[in-house]
Backbone bond lengths (Angstrom), bond angles and torsions (degrees), N, CA, C in turn:
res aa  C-N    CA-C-N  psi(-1)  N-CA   C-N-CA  omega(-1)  CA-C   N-CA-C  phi
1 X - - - 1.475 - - 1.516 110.19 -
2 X 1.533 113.02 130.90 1.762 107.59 -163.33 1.909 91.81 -98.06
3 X 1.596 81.77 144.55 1.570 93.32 -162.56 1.824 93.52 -76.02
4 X 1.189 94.70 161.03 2.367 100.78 175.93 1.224 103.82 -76.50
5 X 1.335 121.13 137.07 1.376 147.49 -178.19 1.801 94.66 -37.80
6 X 1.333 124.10 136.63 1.222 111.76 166.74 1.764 113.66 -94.17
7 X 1.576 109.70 150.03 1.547 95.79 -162.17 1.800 95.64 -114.93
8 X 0.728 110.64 140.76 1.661 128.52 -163.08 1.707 96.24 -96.39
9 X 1.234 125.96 27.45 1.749 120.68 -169.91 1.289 112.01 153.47
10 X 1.273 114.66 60.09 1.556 114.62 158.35 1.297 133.67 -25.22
11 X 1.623 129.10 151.70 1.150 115.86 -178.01 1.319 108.22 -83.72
12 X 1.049 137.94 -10.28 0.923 145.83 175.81 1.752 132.97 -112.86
13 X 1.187 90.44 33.14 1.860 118.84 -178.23 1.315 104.72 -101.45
14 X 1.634 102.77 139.89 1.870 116.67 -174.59 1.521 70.45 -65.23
15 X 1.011 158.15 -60.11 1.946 137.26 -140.63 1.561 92.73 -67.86
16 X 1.527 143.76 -49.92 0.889 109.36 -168.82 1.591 126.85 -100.57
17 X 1.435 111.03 16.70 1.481 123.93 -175.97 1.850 125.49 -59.31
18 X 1.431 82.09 -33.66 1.407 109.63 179.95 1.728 120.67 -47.74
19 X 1.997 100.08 -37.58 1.279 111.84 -158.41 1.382 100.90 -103.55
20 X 1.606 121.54 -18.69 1.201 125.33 -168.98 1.773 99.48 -91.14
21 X 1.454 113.38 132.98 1.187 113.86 -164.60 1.726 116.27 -85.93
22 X 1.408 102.09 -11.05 1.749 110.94 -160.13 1.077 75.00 -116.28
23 X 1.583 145.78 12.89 1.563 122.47 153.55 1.689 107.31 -69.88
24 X 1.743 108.27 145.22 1.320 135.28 -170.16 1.692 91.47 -55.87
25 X 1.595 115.85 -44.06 1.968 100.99 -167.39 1.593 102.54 -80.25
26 X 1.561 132.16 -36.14 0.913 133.40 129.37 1.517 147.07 13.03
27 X 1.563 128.01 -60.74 1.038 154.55 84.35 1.624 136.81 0.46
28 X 1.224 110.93 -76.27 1.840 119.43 143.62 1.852 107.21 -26.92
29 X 1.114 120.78 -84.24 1.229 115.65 150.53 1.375 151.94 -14.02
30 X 1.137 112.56 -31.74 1.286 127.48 -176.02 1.491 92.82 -98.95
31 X 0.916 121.96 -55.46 1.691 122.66 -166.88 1.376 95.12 -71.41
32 X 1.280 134.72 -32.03 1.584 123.46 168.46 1.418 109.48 -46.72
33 X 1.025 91.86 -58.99 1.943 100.05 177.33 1.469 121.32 -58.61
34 X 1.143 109.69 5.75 1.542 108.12 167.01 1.184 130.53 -104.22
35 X 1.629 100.23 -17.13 1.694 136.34 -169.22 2.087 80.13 -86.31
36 X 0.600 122.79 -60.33 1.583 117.30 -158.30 0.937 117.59 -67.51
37 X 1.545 147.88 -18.86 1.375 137.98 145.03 2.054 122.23 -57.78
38 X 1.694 101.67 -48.62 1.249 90.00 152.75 1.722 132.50 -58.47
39 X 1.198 133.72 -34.65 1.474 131.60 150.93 1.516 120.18 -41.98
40 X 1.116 108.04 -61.24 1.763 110.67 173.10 1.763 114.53 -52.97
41 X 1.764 113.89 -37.66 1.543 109.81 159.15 1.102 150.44 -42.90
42 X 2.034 99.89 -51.99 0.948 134.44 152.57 1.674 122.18 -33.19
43 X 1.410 101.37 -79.32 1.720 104.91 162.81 1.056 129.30 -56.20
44 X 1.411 130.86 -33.21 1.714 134.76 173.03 1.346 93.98 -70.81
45 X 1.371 141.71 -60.21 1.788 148.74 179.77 1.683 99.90 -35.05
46 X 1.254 119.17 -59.95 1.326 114.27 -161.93 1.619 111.42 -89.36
47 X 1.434 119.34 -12.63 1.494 107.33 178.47 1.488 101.44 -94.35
48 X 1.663 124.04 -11.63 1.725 135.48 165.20 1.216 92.26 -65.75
49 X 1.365 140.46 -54.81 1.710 128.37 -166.07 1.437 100.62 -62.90
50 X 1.414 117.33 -69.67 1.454 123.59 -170.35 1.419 115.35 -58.19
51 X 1.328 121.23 -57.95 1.712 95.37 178.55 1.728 105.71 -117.31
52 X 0.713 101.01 24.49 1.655 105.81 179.76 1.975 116.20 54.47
53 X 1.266 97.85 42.98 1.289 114.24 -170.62 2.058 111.42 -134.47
54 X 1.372 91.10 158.15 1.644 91.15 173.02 1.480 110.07 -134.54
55 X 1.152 118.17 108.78 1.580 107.88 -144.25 2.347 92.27 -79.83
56 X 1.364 108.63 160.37 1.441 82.99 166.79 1.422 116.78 -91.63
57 X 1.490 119.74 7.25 1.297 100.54 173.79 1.590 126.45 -71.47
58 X 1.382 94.89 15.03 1.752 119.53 -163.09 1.415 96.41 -127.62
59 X 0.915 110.98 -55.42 2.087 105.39 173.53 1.431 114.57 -69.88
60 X 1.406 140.93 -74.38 1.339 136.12 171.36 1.465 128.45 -39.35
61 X 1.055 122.10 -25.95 1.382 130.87 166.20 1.539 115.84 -68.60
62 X 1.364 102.21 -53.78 1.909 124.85 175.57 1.689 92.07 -53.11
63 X 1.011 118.55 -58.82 1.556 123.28 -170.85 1.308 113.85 -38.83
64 X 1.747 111.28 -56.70 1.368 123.37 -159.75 1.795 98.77 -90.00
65 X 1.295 105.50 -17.88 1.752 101.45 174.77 1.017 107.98 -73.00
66 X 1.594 126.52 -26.34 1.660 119.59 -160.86 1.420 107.43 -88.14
67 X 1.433 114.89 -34.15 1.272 126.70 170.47 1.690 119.54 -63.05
68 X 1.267 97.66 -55.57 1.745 95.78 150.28 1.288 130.81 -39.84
69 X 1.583 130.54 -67.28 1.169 120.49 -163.82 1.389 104.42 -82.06
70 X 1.523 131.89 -23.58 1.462 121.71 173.86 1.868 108.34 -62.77
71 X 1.287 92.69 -21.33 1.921 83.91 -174.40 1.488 108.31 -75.78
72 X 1.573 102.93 -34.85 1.769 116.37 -168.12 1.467 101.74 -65.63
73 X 1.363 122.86 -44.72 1.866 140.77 179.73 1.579 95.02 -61.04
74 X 1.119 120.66 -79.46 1.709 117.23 -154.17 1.244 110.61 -130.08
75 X 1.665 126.19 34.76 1.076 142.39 155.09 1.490 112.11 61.88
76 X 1.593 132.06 -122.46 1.174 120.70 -152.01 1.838 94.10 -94.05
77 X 1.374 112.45 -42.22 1.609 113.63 169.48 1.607 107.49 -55.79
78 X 1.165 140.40 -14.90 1.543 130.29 151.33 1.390 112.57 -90.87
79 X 0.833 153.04 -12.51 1.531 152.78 135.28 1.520 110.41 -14.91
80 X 1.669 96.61 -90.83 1.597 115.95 152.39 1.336 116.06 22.50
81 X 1.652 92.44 -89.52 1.450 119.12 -163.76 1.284 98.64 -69.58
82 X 1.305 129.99 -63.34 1.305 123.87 -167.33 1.936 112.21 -47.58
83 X 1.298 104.10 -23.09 1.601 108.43 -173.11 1.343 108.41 -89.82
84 X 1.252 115.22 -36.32 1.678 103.95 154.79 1.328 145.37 -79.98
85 X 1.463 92.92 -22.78 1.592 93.34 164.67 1.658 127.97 -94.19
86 X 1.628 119.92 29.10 0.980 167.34 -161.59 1.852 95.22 -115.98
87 X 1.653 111.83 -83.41 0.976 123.29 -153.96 1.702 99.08 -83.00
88 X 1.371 103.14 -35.10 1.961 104.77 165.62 1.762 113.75 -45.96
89 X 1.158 106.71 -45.66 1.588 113.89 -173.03 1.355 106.33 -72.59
90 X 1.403 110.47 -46.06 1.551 101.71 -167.26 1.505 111.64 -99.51
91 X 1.738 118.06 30.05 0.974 119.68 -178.60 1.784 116.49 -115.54
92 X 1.999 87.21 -32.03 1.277 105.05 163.54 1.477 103.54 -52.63
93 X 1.592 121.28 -83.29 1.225 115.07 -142.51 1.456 105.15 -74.73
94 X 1.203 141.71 2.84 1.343 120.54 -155.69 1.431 119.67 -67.28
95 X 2.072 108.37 -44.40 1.523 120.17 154.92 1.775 110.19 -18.25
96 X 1.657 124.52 -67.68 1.069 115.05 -178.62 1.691 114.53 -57.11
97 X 1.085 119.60 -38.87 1.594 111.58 -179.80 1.379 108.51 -66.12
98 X 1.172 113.61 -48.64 1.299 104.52 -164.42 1.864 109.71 -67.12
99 X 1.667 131.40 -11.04 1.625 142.16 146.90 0.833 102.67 -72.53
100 X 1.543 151.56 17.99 1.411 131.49 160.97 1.539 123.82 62.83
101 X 1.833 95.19 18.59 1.431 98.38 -173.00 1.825 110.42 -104.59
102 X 1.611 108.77 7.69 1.590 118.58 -170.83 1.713 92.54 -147.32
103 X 1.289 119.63 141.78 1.407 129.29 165.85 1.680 125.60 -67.16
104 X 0.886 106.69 126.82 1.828 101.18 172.66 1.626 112.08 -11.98
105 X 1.578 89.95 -64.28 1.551 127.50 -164.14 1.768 108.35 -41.19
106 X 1.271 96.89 -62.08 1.607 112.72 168.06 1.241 122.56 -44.70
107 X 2.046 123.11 -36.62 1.037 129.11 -155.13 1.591 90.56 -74.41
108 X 1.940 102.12 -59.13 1.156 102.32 -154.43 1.615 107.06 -75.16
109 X 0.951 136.03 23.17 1.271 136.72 175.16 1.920 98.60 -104.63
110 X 1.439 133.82 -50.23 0.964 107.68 164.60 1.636 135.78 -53.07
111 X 1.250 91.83 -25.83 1.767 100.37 169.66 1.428 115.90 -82.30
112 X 1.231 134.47 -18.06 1.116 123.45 126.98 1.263 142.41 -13.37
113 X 1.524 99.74 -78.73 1.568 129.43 177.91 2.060 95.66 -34.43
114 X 1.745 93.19 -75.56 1.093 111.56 179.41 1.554 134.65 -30.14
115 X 1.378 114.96 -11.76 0.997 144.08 -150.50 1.890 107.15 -117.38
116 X 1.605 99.55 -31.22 1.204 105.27 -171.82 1.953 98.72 -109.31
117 X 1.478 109.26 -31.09 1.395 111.08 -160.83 1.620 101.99 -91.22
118 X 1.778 125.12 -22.69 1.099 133.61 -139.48 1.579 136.61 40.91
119 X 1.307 134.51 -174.48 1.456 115.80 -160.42 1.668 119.89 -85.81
120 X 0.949 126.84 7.73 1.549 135.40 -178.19 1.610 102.07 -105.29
121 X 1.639 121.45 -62.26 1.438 108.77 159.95 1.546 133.27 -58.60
122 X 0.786 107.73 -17.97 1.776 114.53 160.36 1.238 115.23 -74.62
123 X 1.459 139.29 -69.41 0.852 135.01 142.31 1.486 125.47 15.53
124 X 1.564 100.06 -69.68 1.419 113.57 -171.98 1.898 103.20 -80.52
125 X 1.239 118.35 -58.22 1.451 98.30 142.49 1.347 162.28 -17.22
126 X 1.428 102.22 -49.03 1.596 119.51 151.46 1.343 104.87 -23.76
127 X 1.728 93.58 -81.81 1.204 118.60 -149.48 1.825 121.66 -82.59
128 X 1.220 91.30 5.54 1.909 102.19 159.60 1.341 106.37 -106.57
129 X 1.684 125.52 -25.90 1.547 116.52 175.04 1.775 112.41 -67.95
130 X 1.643 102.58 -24.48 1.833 103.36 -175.44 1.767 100.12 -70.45
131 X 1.380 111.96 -29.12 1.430 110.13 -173.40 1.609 102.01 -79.22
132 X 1.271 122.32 -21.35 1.781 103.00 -152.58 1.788 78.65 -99.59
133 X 1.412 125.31 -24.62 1.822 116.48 -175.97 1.412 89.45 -76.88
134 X 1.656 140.23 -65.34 1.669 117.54 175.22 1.017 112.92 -13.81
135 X 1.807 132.27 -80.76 0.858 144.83 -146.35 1.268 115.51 -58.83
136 X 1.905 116.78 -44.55 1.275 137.58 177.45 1.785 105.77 -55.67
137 X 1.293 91.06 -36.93 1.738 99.92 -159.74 1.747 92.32 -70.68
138 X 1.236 105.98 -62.81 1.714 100.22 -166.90 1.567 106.52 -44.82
139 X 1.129 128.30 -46.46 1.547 142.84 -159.07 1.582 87.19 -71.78
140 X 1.233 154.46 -44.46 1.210 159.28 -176.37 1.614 116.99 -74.40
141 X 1.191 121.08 -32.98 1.214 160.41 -179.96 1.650 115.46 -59.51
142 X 1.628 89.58 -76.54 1.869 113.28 158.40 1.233 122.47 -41.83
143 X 1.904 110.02 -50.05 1.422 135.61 176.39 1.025 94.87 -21.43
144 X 1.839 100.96 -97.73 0.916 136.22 -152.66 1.701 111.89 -71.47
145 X 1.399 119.65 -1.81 1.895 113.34 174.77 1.396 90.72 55.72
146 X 1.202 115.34 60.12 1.919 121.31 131.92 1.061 119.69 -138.77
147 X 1.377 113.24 65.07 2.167 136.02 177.67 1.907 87.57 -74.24
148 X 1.563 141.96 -41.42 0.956 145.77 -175.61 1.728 134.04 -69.62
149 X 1.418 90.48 -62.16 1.479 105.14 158.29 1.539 126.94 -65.10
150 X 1.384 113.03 -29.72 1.859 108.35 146.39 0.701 113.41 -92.20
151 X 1.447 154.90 -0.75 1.771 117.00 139.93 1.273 107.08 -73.27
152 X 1.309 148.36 8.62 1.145 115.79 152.33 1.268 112.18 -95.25
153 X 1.349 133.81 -33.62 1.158 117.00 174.76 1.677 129.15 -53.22
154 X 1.383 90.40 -26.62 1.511 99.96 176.68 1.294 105.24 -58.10
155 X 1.435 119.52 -56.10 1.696 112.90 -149.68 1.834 83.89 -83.48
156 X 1.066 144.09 -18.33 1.780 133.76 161.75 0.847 107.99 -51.12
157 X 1.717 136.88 -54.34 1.264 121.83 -170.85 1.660 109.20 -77.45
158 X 1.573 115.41 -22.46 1.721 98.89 174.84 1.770 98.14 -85.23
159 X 0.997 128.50 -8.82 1.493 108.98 155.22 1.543 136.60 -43.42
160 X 1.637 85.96 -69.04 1.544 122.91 157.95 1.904 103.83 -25.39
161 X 1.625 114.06 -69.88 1.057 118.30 -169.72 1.760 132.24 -63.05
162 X 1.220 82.20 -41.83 2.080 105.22 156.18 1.055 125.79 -68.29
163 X 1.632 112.30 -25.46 1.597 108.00 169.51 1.485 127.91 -98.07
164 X 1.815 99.60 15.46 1.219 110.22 -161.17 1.401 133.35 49.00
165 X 1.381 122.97 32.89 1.561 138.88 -166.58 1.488 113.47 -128.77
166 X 1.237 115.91 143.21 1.133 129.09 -174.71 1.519 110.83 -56.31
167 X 1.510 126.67 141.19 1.511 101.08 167.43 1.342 101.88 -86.74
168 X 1.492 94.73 175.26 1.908 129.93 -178.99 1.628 100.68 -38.04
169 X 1.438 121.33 -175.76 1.088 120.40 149.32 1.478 107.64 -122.18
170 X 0.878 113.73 76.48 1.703 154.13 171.06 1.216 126.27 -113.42
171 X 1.749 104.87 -31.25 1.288 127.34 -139.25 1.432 100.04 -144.22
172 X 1.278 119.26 5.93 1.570 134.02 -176.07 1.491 96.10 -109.99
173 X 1.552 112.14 164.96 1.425 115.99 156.89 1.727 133.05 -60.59
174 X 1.244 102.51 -20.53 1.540 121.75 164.45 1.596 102.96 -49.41
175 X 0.951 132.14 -46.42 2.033 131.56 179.68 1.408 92.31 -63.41
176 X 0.995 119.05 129.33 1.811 153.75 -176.78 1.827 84.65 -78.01
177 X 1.606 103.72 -57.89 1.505 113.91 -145.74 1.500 102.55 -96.58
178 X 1.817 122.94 22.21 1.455 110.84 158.37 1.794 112.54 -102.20
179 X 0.906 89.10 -175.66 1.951 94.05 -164.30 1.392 92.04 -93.11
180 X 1.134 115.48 124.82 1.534 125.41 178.15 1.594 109.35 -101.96
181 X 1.101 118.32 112.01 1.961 110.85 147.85 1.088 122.03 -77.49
182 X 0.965 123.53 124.90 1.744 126.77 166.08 1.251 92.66 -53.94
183 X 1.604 109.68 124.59 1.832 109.40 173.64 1.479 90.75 -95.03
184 X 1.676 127.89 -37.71 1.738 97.04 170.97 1.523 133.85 -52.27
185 X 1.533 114.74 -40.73 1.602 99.89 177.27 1.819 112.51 -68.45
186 X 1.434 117.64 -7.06 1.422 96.59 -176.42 1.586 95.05 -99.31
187 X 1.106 146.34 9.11 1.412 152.95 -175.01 1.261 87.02 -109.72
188 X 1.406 148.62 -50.75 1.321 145.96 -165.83 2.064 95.53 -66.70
189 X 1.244 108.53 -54.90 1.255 101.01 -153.79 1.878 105.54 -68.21
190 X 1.616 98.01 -21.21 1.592 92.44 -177.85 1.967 111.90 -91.19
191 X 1.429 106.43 10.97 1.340 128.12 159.05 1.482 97.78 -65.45
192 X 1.395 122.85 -71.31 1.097 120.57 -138.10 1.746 96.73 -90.62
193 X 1.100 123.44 -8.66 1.543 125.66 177.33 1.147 97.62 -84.48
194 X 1.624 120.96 -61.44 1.763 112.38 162.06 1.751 129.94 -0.28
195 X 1.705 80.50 -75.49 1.519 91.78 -171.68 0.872 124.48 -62.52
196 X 1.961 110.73 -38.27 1.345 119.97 -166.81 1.705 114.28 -74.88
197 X 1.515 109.79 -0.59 1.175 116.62 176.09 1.637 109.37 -92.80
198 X 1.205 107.93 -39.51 1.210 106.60 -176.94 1.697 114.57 -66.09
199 X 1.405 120.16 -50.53 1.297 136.67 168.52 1.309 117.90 -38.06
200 X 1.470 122.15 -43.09 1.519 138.19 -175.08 1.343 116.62 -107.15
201 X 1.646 105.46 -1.74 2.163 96.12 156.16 1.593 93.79 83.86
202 X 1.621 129.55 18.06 1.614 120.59 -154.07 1.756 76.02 -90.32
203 X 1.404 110.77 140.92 1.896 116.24 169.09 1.413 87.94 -100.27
């Protein structure tokens, strides 16, 4: 009587659970990985409120985790993504860093992001963090009774931009006396609306 093939990896072995994607730990996993860019927001959001800084021991780390766990999840096609939406973020903003009109700190925290969300969810991120810093900015704006002095600064910097020229440093972060938004807490908060949409099935 011929003995049954012996099988070196069950389908149903912790060794091969790891690789199968519609496995339940698998899954477990994946939703971890969604929780960790909102965490990294969270912490970049609140050390941007408090000292108006993003330290890199908080961005470079975030960077190399996001790139990690997208490779560990979906192997070399999550790699990929994580490396462009890495290099999408920190390619967009750099123009602003390099005018002195965005912090290092900020940059490398969207490249971060980028790193964990890839370039289509960032993207879409971006572009709810530009709405929730508007929003922040006018409300700060009103505060403080300077509706005047940003419109002029505004139409300087589209001067600036039409004339192909740098703006003033008036108009840089170097001025003590312009109205600053933390662009990390409003990038943090459309992190965490992100996720929390994605996590909770919200269309």
């Amino acid at each position: 009587m011929a003995e049954p093939p012996i099988q070196t990896f069950d389908a149903y072995s912790s060794a091969a659970a790891p690789a199968d994607p519609g496995h339940p730990r698998m899954a477990i996993a994946k939703e971890g990985a969604q929780i960790l860019p909102a965490l990294l927001a969270i912490a970049a959001g609140w050390t941007d409120y408090r000292s108006r800084r993003i330290p890199n021991w908080l961005t470079v780390p975030g960077l190399l985790l996001g790139i990690a766990a997208n490779s560990w999840l979906r192997g070399w096609p999550g790699a990929k993504d994580s490396l462009l939406g890495a290099g999408l973020g920190l390619a967009l903003l750099l123009p602003f860093v390099l005018i002195r009109s965005l912090g290092a700190g900020d940059w490398k925290f969207v490249g971060a992001l980028g790193a964990f969300l890839g370039p289509q969810n960032l993207l879409t991120v971006l572009l709810l963090g530009i709405l929730v810093n508007g929003l922040m900015a006018a409300i700060m704006i009103v505060r403080k009774k300077r509706v005047r002095e940003t419109a002029r600064n505004l139409g300087r910097m589209l001067a600036a931009f039409l004339t192909m020229h740098l703006p003033g440093p008036e108009l840089t972060l170097d001025n003590p006396d312009l109205v600053k938004v933390p662009f990390g807490v409003a990038v943090a908060i459309a992190v965490i609306l992100y996720t929390s949409r994605q996590a909770w099935g919200i269309a």
